[in-house]
C-alpha positions as CSV (number, residue, x, y, z in Angstrom):
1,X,97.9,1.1,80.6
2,X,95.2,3.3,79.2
3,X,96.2,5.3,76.3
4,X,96.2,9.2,76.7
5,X,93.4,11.5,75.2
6,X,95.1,12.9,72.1
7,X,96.6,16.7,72.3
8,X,93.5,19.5,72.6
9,X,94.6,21.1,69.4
10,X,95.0,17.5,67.4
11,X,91.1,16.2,67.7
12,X,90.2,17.2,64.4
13,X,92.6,20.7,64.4
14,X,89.8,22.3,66.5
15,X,91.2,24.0,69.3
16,X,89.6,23.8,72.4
17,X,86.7,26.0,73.6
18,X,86.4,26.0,77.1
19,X,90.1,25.7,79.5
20,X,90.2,25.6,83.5
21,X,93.3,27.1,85.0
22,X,94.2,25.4,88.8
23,X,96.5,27.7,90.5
24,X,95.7,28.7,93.9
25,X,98.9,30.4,95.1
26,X,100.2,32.8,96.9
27,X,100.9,36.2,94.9
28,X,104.3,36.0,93.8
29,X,103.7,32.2,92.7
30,X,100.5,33.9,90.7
31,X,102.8,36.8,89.4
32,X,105.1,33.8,88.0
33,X,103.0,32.3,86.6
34,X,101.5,35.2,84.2
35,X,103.9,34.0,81.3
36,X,101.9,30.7,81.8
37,X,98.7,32.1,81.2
38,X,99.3,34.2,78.4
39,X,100.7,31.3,76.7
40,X,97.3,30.0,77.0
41,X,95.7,32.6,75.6
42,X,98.0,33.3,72.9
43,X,97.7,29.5,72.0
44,X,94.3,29.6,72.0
45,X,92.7,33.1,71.3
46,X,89.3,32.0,71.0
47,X,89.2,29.6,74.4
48,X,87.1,30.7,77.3
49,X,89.5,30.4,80.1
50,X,88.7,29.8,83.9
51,X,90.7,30.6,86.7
52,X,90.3,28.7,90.0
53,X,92.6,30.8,92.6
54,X,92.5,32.9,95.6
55,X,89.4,34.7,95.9
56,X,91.8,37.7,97.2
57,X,93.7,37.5,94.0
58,X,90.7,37.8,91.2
59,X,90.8,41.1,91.4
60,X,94.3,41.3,90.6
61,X,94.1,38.6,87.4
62,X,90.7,40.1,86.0
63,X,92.2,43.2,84.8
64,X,95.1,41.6,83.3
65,X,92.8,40.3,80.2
66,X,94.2,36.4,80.4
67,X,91.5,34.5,81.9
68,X,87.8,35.4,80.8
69,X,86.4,34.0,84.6
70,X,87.5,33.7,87.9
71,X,86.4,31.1,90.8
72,X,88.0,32.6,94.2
73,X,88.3,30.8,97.3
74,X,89.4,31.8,100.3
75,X,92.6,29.8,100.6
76,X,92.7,30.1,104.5
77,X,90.1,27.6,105.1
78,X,91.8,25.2,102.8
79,X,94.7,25.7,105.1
80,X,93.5,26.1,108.3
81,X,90.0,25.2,108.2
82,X,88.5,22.4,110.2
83,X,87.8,19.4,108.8
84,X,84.3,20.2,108.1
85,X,85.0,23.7,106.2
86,X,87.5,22.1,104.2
87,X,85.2,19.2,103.0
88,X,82.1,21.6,102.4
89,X,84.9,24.0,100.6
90,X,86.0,20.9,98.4
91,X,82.7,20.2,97.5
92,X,82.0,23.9,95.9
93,X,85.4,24.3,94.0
94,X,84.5,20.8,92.4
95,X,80.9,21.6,91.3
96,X,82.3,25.2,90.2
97,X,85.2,23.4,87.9
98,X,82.5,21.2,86.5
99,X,80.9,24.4,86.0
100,X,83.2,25.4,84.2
101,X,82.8,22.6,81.6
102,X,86.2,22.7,80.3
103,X,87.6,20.6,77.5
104,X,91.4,20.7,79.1
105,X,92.2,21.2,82.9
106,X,95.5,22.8,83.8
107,X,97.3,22.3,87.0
108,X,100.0,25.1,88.0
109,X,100.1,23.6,91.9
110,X,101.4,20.3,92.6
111,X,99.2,18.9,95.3
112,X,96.9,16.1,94.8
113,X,94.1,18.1,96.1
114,X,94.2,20.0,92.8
115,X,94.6,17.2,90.0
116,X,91.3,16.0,92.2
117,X,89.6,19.5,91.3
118,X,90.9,19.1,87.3
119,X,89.5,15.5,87.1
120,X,86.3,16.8,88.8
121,X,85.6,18.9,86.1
122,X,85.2,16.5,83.5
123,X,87.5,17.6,81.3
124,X,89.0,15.3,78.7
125,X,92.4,16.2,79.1
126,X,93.7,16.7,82.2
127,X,97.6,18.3,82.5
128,X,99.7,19.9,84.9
129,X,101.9,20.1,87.9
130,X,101.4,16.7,90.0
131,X,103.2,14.9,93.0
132,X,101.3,12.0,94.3
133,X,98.3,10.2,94.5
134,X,97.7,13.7,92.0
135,X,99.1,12.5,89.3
136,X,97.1,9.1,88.5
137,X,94.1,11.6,88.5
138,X,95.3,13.9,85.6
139,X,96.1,12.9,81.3
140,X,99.1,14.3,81.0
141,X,101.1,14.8,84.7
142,X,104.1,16.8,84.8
143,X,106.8,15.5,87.6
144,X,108.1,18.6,89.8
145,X,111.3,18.6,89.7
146,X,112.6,20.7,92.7
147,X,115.7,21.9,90.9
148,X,113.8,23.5,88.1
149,X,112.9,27.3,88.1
150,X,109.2,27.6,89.0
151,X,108.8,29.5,85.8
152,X,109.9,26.9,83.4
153,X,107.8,24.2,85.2
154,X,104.9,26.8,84.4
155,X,105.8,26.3,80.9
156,X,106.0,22.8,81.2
157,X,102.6,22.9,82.7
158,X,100.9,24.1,79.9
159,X,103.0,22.3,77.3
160,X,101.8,19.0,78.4
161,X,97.8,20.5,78.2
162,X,99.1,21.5,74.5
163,X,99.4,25.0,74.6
164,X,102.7,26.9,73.1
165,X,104.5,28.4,75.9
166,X,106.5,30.7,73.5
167,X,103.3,31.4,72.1
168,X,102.3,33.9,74.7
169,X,101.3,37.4,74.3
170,X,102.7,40.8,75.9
171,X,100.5,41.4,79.3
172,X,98.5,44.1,79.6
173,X,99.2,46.0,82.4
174,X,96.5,48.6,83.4
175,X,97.2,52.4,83.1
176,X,98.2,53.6,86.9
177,X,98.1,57.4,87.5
178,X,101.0,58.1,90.3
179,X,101.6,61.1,92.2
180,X,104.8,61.9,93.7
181,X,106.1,64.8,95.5
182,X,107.9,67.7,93.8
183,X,109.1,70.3,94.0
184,X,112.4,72.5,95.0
185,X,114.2,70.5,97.1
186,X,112.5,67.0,96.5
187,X,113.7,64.2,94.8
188,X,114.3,63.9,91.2
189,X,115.2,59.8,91.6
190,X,113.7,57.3,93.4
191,X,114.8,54.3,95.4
192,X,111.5,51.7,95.8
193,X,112.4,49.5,99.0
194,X,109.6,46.8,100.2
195,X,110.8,45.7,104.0
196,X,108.6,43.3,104.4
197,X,106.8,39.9,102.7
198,X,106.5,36.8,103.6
199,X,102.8,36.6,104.8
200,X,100.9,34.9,103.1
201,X,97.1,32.8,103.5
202,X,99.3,29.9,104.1
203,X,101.8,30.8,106.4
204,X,104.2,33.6,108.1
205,X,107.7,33.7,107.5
206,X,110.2,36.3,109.5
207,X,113.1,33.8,108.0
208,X,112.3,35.3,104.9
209,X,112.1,39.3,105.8
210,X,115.5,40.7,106.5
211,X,116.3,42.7,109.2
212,X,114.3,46.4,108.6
213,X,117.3,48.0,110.7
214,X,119.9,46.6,107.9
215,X,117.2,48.0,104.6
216,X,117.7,51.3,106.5
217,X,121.0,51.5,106.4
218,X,121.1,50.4,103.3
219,X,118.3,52.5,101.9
220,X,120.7,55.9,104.0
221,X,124.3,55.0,102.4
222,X,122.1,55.7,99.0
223,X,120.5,58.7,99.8
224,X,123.8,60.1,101.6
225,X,125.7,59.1,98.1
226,X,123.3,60.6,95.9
227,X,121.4,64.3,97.1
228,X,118.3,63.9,94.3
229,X,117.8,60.4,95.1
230,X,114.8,59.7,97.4
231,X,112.6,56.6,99.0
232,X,109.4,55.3,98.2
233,X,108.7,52.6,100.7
234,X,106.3,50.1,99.4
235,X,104.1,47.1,101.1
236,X,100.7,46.4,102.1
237,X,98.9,47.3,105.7
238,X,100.7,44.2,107.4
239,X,104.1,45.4,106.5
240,X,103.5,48.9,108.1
241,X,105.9,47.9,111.2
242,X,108.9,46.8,109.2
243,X,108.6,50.2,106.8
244,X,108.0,52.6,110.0
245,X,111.8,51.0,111.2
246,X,113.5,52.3,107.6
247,X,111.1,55.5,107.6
248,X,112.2,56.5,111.1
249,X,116.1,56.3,110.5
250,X,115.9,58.8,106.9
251,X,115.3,62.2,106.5
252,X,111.9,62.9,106.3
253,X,112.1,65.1,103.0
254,X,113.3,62.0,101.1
255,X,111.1,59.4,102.2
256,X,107.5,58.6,100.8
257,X,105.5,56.1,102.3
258,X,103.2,54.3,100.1
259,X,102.5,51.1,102.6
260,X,99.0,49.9,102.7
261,X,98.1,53.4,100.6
262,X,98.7,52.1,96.9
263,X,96.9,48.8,95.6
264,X,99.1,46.2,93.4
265,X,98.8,48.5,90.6
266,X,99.9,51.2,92.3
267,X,102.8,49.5,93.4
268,X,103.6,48.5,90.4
269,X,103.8,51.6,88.7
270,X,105.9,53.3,91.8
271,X,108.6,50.6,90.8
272,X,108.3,51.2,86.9
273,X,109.1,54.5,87.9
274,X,111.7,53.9,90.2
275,X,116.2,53.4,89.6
276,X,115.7,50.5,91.4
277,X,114.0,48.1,93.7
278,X,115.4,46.8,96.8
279,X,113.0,44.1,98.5
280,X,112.8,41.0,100.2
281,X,112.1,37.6,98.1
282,X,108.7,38.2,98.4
283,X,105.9,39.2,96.0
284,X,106.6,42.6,95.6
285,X,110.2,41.2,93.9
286,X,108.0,39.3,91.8
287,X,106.1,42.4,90.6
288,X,108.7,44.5,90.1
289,X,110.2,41.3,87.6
290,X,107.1,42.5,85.6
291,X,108.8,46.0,85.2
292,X,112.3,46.9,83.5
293,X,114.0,48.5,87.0
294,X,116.8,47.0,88.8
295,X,116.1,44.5,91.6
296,X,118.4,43.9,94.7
297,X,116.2,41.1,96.3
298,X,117.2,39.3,99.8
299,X,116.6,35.7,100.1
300,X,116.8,33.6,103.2
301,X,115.2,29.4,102.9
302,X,114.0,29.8,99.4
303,X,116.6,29.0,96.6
304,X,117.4,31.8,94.3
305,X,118.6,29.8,91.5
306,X,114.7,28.6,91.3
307,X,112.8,31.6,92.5
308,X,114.1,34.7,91.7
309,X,113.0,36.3,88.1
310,X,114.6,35.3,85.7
311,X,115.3,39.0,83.6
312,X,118.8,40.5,83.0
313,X,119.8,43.2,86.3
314,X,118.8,40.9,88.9
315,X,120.9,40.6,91.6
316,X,119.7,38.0,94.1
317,X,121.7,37.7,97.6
318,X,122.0,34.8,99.1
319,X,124.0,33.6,102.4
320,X,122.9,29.9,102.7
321,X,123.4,27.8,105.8
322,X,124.3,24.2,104.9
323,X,122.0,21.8,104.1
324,X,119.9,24.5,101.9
325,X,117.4,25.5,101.1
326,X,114.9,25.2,103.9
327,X,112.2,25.2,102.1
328,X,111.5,21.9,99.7
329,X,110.4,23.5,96.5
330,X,109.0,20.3,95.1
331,X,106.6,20.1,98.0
332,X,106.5,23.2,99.4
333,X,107.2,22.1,103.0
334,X,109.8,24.2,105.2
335,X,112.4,23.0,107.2
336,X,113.2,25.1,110.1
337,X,115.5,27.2,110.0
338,X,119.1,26.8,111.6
339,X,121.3,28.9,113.6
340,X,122.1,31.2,112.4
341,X,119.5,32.0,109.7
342,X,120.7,32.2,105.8
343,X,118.9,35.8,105.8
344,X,120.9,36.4,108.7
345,X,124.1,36.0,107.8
346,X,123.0,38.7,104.2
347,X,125.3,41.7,105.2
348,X,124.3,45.1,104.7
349,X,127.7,45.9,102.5
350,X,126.7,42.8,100.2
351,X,123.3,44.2,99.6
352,X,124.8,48.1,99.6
353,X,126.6,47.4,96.9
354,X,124.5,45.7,95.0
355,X,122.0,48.3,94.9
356,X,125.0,50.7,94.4
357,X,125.4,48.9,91.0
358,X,121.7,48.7,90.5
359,X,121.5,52.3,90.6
360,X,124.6,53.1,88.3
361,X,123.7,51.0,85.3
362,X,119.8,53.0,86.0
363,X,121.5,55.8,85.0
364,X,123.5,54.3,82.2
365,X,120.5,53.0,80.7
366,X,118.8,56.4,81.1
367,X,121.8,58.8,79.7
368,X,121.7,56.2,76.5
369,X,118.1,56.8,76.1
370,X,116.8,53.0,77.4
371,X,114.5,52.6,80.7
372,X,116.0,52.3,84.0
């Protein structure tokens, strides 16, 4: 067998110059995966870094200060396309990775159609996620392992293109100015609830969006336990349907809608500011992991023991239907779903007093002077 390229950082203690980044994911994956590239940039300060991902997610990495260039696609043609878009698609990303002229390729996605974009781009050493025919194309392939968290096989990711992963630094989250309403007689507390998710370039999924009727009566039980406590409903345009459900069963006063009227920073800094979150597994979960409030997150054919974040006060609920999951983390594929569904059978008393909790040890942390 050939030998590998030696490490990046061992040819002659020079660090490299130029790095490509493959991860072409839906939010939340992307959002997971921000520990990953700040390891890279840690490891290698002085590295221009590329990112190759979802044209509709540059704007949300550029600001973050990881990568120094972005190369967006629109990942609905690499889904749907025909056969023809796709090719003439392929063709692009693979000139703009050789553009790129990197000394190591990263992939953070598994499929082969990725390692063929890292070894397009000429780069020397070639690491990352693979399954496949992928992984004769890269140096340094990384088996998924479906079992694993998605986070640590980010770390392992980078690891095998030689950067630290516990070399990463603190990200930089942009200042977000946020107004919300006060006043006499409006709430002093707030309760961030995101109804709906699982829409993504790739694919809907209702299996993984619980019932909006059961997030309202959640979402009431709090605000009828607690008079200063209010609702800040959070999602983009396509979840407006699912947040007009919980908006119509609470009290007007107490609710403020934010759906489709906030971008991802915005959203962000609602849920900083928030006693807790209570969402769907879904990419506003993921964001809010990125914060230090509370999460009650509901999960349905994805497996929380490798998806949800991994932070202390998160509680993930989880009412699987045997065989589970239904979706095959290793390649991404998903099993439909059986009779009932898993986010079916989530009760609203599980997830009631769950947030319940979430809210109390809020306030513990904030009489003792900690963030909620």
């Amino acid at each position: 067998m050939p030998s590998r390229p030696a490490a990046p950082t061992a040819r002659g203690g020079r660090p490299p110059g130029r790095v490509l980044l493959v991860h072409p994911g839906a939010l939340g994956d992307v959002v997971q995966a921000l520990p990953a590239l700040a390891a890279v940039r840690g490891s290698w300060p002085g590295a221009h870094v590329t990112l190759l991902t979802d044209a509709a997610l540059a704007g949300f990495v550029a600001p973050l200060g990881l990568v120094d260039a972005t190369v967006g696609f629109d990942v609905s043609v690499a889904y749907h396309g025909n056969p023809t878009a796709r090719a003439t698609l392929l063709l692009r990303l693979a000139r703009a990775a050789r553009g790129a002229r990197p000394e190591v390729a990263i992939t953070l996605k598994a499929a082969p159609v990725y390692a063929l974009l890292a070894r397009a781009s000429g780069a020397p050493v070639r690491a990352g996620l693979a399954r496949g025919a992928g992984a004769r194309l890269l140096t340094h392939p990384v088996p998924v392992d479906a079992r694993q968290h998605r986070e640590a096989r980010y770390r392992d990711a980078v690891r095998a293109g030689s950067a630290d992963p516990d070399a990463g630094i603190a990200v930089p989250w942009p200042e977000t100015e946020l107004a919300l309403p006060r006043g006499p007689g409006r709430p002093t507390r707030w309760l961030a609830v995101a109804p709906g998710g699982g829409r993504n370039a790739k694919e809907t999924m209702a299996s993984r969006r619980w019932a909006p009727a059961r997030f309202a009566v959640v979402a009431a039980e709090a605000l009828a336990t607690d008079p200063a406590l209010g609702v800040l409903l959070l999602g983009g345009p396509g979840d407006a349907a699912e947040a007009g459900v919980v908006a119509a069963a609470l009290p007007g006063g107490r609710v403020h809608d934010l759906v489709g009227h906030t971008d991802l920073f915005g959203a962000r800094a609602a849920i900083a500011r928030s006693a807790a979150f209570l969402g769907n597994d879904s990419a506003l979960m993921h964001l809010a992991a990125t914060t230090q409030t509370p999460i009650v997150a509901v999960f349905g054919p994805t497996d929380p023991r490798v998806a949800a974040p991994r932070r202390a006060n998160v509680h993930a609920i989880w009412s699987p239907v045997s065989p589970a999951p239904c979706v095959d983390d290793a390649s991404g594929q998903h099993r439909a779903c059986e009779t009932p569904c898993c986010i079916e059978r989530v009760t609203a008393a599980r997830v009631g007093a769950a947030v319940r909790h979430a809210l109390e040890s809020s306030s513990a942390a904030r009489a003792v002077g900690h963030p909620g």
